[in-house]
Gaussian input, Z-matrix of N, CA and C with variables (Angstrom, degrees):
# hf/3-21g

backbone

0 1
 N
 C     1     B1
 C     2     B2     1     A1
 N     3     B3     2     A2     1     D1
 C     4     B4     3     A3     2     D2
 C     5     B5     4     A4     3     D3
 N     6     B6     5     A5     4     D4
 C     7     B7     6     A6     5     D5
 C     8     B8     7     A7     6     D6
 N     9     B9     8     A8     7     D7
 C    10    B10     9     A9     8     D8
 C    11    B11    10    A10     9     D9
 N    12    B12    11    A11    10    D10
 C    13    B13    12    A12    11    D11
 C    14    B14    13    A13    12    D12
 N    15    B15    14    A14    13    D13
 C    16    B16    15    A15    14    D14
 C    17    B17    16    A16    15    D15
 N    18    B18    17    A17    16    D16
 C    19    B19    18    A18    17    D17
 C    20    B20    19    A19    18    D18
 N    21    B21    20    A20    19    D19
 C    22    B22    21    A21    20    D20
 C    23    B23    22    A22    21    D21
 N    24    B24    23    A23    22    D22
 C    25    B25    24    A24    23    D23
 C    26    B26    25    A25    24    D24
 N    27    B27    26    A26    25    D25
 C    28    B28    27    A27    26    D26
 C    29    B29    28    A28    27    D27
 N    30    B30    29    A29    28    D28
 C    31    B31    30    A30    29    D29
 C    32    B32    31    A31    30    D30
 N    33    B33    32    A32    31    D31
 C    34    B34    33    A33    32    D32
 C    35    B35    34    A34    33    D33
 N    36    B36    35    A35    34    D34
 C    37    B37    36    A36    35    D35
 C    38    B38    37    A37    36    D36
 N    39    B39    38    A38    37    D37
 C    40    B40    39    A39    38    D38
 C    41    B41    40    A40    39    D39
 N    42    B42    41    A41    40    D40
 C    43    B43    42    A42    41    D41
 C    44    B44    43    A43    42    D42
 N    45    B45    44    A44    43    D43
 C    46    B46    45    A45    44    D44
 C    47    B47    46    A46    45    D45
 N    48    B48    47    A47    46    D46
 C    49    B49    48    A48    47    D47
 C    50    B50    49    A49    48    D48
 N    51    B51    50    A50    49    D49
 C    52    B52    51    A51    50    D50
 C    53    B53    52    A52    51    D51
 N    54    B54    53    A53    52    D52
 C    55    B55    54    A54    53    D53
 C    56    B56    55    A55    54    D54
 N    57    B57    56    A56    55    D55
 C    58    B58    57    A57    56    D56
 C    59    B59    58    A58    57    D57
 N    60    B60    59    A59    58    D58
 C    61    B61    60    A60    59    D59
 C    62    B62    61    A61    60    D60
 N    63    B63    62    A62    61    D61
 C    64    B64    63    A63    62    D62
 C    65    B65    64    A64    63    D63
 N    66    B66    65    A65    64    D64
 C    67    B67    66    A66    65    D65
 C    68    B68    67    A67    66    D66
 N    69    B69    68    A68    67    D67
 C    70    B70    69    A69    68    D68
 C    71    B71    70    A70    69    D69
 N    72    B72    71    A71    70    D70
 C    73    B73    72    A72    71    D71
 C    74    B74    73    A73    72    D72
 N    75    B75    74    A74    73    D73
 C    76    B76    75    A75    74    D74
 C    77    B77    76    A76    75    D75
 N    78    B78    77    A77    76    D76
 C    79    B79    78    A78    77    D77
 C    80    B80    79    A79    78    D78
 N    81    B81    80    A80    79    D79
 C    82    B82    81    A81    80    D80
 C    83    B83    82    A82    81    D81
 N    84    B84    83    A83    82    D82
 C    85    B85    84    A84    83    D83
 C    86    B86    85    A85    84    D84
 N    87    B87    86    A86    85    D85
 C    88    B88    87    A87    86    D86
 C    89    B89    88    A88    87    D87
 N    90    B90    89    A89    88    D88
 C    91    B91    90    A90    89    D89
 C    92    B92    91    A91    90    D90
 N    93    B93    92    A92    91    D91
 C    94    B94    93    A93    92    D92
 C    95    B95    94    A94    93    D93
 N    96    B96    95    A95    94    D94
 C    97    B97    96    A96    95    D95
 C    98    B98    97    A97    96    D96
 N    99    B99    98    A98    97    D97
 C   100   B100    99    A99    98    D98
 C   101   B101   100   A100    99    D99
 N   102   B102   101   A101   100   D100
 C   103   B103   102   A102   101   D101
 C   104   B104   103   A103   102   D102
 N   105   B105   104   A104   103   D103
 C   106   B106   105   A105   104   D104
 C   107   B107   106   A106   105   D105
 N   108   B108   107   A107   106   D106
 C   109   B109   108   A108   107   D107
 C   110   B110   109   A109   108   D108
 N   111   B111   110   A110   109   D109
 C   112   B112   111   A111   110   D110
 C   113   B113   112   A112   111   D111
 N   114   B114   113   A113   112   D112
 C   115   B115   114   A114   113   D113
 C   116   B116   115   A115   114   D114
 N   117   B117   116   A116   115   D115
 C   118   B118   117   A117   116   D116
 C   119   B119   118   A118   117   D117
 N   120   B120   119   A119   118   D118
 C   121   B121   120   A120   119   D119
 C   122   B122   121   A121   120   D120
 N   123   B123   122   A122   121   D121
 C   124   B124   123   A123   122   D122
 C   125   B125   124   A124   123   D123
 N   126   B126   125   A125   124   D124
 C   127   B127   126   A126   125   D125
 C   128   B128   127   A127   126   D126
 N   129   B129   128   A128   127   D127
 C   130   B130   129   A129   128   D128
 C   131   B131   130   A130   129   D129
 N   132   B132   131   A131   130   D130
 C   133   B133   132   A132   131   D131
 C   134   B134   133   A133   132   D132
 N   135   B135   134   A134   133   D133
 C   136   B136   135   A135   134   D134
 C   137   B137   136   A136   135   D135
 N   138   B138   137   A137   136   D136
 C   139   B139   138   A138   137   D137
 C   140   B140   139   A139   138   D138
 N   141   B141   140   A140   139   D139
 C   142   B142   141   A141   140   D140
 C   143   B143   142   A142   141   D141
 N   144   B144   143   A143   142   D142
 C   145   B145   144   A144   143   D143
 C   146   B146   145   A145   144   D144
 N   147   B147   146   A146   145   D145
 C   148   B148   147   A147   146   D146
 C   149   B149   148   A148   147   D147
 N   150   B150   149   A149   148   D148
 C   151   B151   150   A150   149   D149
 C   152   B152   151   A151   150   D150
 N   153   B153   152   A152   151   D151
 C   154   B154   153   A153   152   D152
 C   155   B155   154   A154   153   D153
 N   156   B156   155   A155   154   D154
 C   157   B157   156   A156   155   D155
 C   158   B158   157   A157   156   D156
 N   159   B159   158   A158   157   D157
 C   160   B160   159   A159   158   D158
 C   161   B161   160   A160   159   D159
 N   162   B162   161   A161   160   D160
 C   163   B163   162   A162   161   D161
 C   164   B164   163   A163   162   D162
 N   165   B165   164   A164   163   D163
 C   166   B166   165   A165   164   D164
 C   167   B167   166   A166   165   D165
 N   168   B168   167   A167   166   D166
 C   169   B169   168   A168   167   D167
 C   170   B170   169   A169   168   D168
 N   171   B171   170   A170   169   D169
 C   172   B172   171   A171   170   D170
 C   173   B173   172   A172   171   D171
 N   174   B174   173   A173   172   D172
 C   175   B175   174   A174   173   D173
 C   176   B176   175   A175   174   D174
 N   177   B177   176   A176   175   D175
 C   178   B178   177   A177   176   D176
 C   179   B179   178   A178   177   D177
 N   180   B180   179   A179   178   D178
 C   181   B181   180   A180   179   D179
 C   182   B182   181   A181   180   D180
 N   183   B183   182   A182   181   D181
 C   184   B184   183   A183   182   D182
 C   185   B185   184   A184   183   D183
 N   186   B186   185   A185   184   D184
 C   187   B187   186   A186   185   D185
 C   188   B188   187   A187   186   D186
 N   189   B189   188   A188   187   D187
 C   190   B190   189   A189   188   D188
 C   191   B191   190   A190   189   D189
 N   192   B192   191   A191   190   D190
 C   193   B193   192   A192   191   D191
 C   194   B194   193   A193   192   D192
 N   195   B195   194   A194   193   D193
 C   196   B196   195   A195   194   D194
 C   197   B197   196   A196   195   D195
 N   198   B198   197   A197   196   D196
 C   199   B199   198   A198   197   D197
 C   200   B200   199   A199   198   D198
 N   201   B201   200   A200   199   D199
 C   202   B202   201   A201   200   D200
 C   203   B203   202   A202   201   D201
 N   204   B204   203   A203   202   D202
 C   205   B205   204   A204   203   D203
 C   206   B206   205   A205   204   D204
 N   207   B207   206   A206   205   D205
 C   208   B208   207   A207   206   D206
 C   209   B209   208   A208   207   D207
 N   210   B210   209   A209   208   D208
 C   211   B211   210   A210   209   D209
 C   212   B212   211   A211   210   D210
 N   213   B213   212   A212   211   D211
 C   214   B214   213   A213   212   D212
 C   215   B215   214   A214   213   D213
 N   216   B216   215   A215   214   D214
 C   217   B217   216   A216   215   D215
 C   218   B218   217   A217   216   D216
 N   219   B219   218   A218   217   D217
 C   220   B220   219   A219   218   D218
 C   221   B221   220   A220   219   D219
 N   222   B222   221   A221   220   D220
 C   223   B223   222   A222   221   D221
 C   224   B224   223   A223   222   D222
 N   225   B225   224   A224   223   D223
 C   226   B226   225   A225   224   D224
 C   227   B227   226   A226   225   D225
 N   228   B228   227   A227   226   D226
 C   229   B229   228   A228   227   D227
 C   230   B230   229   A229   228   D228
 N   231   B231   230   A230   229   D229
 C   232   B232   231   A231   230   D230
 C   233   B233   232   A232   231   D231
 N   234   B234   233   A233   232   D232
 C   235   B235   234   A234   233   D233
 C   236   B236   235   A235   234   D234
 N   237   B237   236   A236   235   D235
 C   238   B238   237   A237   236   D236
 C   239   B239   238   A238   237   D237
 N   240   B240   239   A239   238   D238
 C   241   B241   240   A240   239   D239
 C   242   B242   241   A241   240   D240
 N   243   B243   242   A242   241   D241
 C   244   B244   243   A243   242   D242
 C   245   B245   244   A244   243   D243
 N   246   B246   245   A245   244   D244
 C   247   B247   246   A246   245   D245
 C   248   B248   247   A247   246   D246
 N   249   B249   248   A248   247   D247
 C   250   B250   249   A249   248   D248
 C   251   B251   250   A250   249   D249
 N   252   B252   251   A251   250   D250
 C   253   B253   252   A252   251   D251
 C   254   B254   253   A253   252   D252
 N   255   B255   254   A254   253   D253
 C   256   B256   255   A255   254   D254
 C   257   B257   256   A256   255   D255
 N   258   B258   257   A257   256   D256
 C   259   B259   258   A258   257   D257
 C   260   B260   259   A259   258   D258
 N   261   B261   260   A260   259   D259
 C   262   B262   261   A261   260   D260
 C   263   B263   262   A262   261   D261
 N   264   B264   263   A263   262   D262
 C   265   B265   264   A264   263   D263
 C   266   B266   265   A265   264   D264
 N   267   B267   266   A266   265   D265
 C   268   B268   267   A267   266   D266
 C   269   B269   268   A268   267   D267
 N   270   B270   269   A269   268   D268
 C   271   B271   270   A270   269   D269
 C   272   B272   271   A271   270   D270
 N   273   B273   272   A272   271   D271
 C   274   B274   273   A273   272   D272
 C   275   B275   274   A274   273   D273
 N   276   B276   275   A275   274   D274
 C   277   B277   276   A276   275   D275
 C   278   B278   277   A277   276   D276
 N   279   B279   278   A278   277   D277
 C   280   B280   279   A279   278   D278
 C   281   B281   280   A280   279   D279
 N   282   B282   281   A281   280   D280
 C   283   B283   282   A282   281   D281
 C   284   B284   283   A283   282   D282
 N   285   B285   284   A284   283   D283
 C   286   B286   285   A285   284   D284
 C   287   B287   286   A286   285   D285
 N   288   B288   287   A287   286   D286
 C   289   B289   288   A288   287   D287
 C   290   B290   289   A289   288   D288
 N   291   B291   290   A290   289   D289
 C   292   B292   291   A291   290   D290
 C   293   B293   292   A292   291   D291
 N   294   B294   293   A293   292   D292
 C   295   B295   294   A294   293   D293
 C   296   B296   295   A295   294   D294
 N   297   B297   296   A296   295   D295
 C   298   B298   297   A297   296   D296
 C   299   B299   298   A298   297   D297
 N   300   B300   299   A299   298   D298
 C   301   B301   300   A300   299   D299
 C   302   B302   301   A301   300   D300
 N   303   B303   302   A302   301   D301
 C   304   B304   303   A303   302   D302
 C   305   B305   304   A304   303   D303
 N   306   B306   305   A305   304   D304
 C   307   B307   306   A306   305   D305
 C   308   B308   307   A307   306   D306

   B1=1.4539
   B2=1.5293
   B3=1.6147
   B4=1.1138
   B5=1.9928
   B6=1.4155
   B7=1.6336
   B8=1.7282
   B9=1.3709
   B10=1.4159
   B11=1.4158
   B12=1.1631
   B13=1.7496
   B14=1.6372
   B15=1.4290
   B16=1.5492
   B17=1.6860
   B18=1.9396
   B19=1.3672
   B20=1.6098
   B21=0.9076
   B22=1.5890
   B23=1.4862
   B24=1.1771
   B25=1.8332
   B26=1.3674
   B27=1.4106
   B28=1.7766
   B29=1.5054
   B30=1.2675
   B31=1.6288
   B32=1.8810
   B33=1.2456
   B34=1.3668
   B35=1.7287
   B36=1.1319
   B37=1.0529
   B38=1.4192
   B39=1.2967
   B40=1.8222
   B41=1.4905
   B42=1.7776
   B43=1.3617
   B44=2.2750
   B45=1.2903
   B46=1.1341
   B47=1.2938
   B48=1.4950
   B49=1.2757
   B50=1.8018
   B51=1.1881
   B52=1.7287
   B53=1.0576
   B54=1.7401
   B55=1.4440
   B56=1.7233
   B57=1.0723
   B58=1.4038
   B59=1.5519
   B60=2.1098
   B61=1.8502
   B62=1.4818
   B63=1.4276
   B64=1.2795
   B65=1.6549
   B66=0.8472
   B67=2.0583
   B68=1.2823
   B69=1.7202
   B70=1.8423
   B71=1.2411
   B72=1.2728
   B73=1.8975
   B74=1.7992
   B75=1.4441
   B76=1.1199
   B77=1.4501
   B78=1.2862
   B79=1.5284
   B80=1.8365
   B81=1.5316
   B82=1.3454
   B83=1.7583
   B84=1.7813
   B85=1.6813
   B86=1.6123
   B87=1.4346
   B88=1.2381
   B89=1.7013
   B90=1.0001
   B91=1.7981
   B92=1.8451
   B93=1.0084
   B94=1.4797
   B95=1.5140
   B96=1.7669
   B97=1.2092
   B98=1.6176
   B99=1.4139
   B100=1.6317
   B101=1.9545
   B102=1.4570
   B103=1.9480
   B104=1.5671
   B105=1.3728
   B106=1.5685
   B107=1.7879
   B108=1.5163
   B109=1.0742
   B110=1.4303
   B111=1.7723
   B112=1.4444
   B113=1.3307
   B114=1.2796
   B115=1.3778
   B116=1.4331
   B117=1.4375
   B118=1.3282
   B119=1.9840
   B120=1.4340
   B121=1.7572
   B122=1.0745
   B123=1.8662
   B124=1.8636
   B125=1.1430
   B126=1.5177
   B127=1.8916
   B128=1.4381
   B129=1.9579
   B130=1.0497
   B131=1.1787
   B132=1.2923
   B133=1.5793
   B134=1.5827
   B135=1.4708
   B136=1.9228
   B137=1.6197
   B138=1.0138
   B139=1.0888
   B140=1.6162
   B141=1.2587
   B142=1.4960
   B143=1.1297
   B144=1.4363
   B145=0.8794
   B146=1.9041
   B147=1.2239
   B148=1.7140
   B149=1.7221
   B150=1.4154
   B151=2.1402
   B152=1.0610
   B153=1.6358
   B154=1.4680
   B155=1.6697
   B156=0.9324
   B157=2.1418
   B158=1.3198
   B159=1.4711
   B160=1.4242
   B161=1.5349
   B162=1.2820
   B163=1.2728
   B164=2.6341
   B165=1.6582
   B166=1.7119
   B167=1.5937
   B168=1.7050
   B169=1.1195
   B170=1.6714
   B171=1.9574
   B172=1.4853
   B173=1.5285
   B174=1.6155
   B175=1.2678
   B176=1.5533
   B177=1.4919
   B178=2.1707
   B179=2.1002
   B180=0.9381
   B181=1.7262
   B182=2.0173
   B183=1.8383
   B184=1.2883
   B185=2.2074
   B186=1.4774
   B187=1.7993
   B188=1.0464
   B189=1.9526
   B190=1.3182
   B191=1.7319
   B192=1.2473
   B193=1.1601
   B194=1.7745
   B195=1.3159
   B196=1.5109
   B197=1.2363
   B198=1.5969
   B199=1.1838
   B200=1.2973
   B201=1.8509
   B202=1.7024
   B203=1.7605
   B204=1.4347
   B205=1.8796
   B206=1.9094
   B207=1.5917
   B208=1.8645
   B209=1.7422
   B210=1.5146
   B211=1.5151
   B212=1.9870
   B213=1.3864
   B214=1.7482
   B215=1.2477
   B216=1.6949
   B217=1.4151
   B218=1.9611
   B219=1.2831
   B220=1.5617
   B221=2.0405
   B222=1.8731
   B223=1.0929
   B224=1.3836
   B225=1.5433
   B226=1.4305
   B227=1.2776
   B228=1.2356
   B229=2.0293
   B230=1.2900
   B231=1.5528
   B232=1.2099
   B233=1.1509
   B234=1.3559
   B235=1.3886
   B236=1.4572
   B237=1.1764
   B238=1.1145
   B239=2.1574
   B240=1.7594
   B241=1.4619
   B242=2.0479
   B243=0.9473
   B244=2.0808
   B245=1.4621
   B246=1.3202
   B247=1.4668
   B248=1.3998
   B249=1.0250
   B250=1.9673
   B251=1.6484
   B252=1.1236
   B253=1.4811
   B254=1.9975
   B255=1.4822
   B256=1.5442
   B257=1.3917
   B258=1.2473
   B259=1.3761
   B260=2.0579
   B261=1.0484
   B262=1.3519
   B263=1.7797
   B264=1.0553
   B265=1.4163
   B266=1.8516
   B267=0.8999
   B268=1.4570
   B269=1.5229
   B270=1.4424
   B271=1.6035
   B272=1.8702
   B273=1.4949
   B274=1.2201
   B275=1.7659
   B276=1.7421
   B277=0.6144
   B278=1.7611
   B279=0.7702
   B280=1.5032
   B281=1.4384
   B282=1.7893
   B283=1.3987
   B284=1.2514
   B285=1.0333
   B286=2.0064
   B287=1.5388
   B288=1.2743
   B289=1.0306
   B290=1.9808
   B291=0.6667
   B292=1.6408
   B293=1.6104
   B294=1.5302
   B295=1.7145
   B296=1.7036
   B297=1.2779
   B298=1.7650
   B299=1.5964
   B300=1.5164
   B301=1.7967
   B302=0.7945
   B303=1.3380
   B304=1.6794
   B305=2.1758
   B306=0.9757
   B307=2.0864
   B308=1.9337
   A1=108.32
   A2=115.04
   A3=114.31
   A4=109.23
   A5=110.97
   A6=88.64
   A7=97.10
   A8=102.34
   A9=112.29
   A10=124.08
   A11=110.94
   A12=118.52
   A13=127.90
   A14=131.65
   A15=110.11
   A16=68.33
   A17=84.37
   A18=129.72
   A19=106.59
   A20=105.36
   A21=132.16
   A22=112.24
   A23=116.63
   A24=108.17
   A25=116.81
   A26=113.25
   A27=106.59
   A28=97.87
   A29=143.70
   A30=111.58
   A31=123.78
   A32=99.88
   A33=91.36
   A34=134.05
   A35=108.31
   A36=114.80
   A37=123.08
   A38=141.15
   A39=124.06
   A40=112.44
   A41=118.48
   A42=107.85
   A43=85.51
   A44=81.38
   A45=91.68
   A46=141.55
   A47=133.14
   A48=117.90
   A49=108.45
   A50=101.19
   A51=116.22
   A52=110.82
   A53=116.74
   A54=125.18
   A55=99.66
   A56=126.25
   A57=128.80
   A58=124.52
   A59=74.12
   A60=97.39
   A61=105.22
   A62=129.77
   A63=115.31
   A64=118.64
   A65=95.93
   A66=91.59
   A67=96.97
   A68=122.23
   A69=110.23
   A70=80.74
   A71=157.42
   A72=129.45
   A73=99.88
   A74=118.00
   A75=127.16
   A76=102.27
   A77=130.02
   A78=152.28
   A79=102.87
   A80=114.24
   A81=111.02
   A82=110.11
   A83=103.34
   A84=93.38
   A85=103.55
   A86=133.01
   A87=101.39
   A88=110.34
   A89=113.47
   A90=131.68
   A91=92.54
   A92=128.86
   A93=119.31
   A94=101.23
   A95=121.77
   A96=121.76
   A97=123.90
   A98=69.27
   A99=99.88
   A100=113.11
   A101=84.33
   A102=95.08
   A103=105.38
   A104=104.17
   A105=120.53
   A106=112.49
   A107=110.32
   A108=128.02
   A109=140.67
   A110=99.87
   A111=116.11
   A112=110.05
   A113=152.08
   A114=130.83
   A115=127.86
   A116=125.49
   A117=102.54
   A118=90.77
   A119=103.78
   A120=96.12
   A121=131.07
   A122=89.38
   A123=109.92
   A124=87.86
   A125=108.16
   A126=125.53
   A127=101.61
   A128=121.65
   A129=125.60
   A130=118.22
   A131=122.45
   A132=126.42
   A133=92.62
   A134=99.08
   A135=90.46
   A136=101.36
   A137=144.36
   A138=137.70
   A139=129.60
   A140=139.82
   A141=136.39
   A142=123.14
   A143=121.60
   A144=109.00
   A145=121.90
   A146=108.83
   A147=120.37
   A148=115.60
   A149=84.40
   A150=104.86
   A151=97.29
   A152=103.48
   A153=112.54
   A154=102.37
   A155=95.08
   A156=107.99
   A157=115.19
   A158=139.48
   A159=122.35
   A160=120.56
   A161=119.96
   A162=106.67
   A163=67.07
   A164=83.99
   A165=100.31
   A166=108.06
   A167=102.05
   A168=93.08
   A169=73.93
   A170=93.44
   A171=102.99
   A172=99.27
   A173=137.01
   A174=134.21
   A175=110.83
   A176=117.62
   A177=84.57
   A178=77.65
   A179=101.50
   A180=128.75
   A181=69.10
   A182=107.26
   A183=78.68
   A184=85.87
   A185=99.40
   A186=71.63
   A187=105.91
   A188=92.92
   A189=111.55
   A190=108.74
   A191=114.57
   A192=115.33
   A193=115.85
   A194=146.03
   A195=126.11
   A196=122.70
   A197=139.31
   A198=126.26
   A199=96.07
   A200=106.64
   A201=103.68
   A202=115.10
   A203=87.26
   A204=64.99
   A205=74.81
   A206=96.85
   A207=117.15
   A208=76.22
   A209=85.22
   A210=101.99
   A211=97.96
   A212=100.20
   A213=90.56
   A214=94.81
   A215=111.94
   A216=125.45
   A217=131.24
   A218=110.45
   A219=114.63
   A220=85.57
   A221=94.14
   A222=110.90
   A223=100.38
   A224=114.93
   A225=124.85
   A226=101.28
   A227=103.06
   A228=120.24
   A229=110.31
   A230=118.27
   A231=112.58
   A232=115.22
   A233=119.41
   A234=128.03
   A235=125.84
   A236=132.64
   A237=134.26
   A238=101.86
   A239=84.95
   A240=92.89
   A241=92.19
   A242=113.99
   A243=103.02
   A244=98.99
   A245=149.36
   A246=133.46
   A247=82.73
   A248=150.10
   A249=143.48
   A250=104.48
   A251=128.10
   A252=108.66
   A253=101.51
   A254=126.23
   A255=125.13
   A256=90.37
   A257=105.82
   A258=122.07
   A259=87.79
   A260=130.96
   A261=158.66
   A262=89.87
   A263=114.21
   A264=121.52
   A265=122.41
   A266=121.21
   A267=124.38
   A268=118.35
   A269=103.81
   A270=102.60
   A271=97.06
   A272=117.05
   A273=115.05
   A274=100.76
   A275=111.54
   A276=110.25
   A277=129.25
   A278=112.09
   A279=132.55
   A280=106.83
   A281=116.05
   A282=117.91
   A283=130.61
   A284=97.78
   A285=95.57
   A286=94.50
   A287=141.42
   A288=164.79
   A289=110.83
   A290=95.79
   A291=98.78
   A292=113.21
   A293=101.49
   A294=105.12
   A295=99.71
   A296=118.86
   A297=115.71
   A298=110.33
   A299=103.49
   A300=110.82
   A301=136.48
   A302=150.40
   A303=158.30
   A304=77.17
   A305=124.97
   A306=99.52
   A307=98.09
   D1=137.03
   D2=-167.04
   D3=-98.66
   D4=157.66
   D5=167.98
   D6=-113.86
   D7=159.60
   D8=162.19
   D9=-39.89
   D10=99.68
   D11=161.31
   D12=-66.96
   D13=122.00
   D14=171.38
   D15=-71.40
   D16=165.10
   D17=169.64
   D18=-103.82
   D19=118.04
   D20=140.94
   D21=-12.13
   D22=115.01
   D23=-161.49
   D24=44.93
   D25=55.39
   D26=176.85
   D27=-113.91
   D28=130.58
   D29=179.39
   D30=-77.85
   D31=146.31
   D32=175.95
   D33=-57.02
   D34=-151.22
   D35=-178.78
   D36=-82.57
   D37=140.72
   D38=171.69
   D39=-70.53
   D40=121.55
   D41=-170.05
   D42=-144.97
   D43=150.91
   D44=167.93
   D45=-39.86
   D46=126.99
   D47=-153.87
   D48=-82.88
   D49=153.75
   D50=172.09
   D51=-90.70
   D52=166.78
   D53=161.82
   D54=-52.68
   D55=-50.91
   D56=178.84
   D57=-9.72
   D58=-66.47
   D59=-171.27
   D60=-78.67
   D61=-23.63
   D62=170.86
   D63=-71.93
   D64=-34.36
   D65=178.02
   D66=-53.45
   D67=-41.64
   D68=-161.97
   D69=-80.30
   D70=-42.48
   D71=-157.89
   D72=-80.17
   D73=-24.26
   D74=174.82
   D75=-54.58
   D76=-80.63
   D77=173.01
   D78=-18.94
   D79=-51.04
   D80=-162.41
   D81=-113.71
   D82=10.19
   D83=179.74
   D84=-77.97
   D85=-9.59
   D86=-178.39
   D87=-88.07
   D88=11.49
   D89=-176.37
   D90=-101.13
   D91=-7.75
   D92=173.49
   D93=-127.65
   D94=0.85
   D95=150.18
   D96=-49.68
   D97=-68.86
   D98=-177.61
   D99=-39.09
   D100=-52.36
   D101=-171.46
   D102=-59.01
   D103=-47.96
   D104=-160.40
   D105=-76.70
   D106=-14.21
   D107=-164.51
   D108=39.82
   D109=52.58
   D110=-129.88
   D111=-148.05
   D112=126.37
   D113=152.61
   D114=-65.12
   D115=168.43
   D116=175.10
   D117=-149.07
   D118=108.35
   D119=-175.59
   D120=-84.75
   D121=0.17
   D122=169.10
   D123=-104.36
   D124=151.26
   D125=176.81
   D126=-173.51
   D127=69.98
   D128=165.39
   D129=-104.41
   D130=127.78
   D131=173.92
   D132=-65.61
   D133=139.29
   D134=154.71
   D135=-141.12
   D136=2.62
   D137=162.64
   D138=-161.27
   D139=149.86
   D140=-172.20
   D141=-156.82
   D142=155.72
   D143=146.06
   D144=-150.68
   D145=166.65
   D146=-174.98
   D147=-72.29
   D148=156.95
   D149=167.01
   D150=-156.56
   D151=123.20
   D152=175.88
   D153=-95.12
   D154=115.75
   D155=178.27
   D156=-129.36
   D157=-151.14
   D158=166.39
   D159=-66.05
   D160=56.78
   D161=172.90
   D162=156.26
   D163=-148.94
   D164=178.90
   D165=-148.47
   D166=139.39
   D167=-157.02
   D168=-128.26
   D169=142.99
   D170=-163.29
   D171=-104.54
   D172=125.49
   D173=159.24
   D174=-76.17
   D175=133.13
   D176=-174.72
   D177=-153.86
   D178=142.89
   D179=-162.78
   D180=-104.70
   D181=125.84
   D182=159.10
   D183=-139.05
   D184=145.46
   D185=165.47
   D186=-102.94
   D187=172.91
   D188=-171.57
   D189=-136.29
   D190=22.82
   D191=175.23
   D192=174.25
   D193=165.11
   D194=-179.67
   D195=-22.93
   D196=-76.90
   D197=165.46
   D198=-131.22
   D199=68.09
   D200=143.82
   D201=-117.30
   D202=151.64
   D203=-177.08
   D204=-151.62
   D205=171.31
   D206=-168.90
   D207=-121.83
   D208=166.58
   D209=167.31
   D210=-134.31
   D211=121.83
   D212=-179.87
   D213=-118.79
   D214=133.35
   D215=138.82
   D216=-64.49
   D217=88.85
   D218=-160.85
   D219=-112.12
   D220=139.18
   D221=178.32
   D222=-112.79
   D223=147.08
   D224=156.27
   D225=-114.87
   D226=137.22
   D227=154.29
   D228=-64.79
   D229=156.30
   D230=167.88
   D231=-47.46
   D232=179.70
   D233=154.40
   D234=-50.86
   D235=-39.98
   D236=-141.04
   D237=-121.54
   D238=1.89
   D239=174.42
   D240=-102.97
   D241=39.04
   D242=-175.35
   D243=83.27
   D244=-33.03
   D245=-170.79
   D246=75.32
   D247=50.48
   D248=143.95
   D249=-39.98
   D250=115.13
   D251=167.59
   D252=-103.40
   D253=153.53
   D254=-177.82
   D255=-139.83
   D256=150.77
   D257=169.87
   D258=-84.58
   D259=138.18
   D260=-168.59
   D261=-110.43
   D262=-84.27
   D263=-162.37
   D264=-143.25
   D265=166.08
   D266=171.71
   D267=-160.39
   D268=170.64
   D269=-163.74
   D270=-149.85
   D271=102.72
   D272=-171.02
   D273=-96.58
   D274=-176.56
   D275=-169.25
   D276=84.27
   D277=-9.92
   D278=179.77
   D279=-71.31
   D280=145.91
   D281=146.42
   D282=-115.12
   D283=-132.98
   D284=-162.14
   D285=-96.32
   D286=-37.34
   D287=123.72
   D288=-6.93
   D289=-46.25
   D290=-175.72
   D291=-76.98
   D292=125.60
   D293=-155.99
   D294=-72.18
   D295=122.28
   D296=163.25
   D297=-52.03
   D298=105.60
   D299=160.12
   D300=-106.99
   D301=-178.94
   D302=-160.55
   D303=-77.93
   D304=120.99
   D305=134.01
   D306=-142.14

């Protein structure tokens, strides 16, 4: 009889964001400045979650205004590659309401 394994690149669970996860949306909002061509003077993480792959790739719900919020896909390298963190991808338009997924 087998027990349940997490999988290896499976993403975790959606959990509330840390001081942690805000420094990384901190670290990469002027990289979704830049894209969006935009300021944003709200920049709260409020929730995330992880994928451990070659390096970790961060899902993080952050808002940016009454009920606007982005969803960014931000990668870190290992450690031992510099810790580079990149915004990978994002998905605006979102609210508070809108479930954080893998994209």
């Amino acid at each position: 009889m087998s027990s349940p394994i997490h999988m290896l690149g499976a993403p975790s669970e959606v959990e509330p964001a840390t001081a942690e996860i805000q420094a990384i949306a901190d670290k990469v909002k002027s990289q979704l400045e830049e894209k969006e061509k935009k300021k944003y003077p709200t920049f709260k993480a409020t929730e995330y979650m992880s994928q451990l792959v070659q390096g970790t790739n961060y899902f993080i719900k952050v808002q940016v205004g009454d009920n606007d919020f982005v969803h960014l896909r931000v990668f870190e390298s290992f450690p031992y590659e510099n810790k580079a963190l990149a915004l990978h991808n994002y998905q605006t338009n979102k609210t508070k309401q809108d479930q954080l997924d893998y994209f």
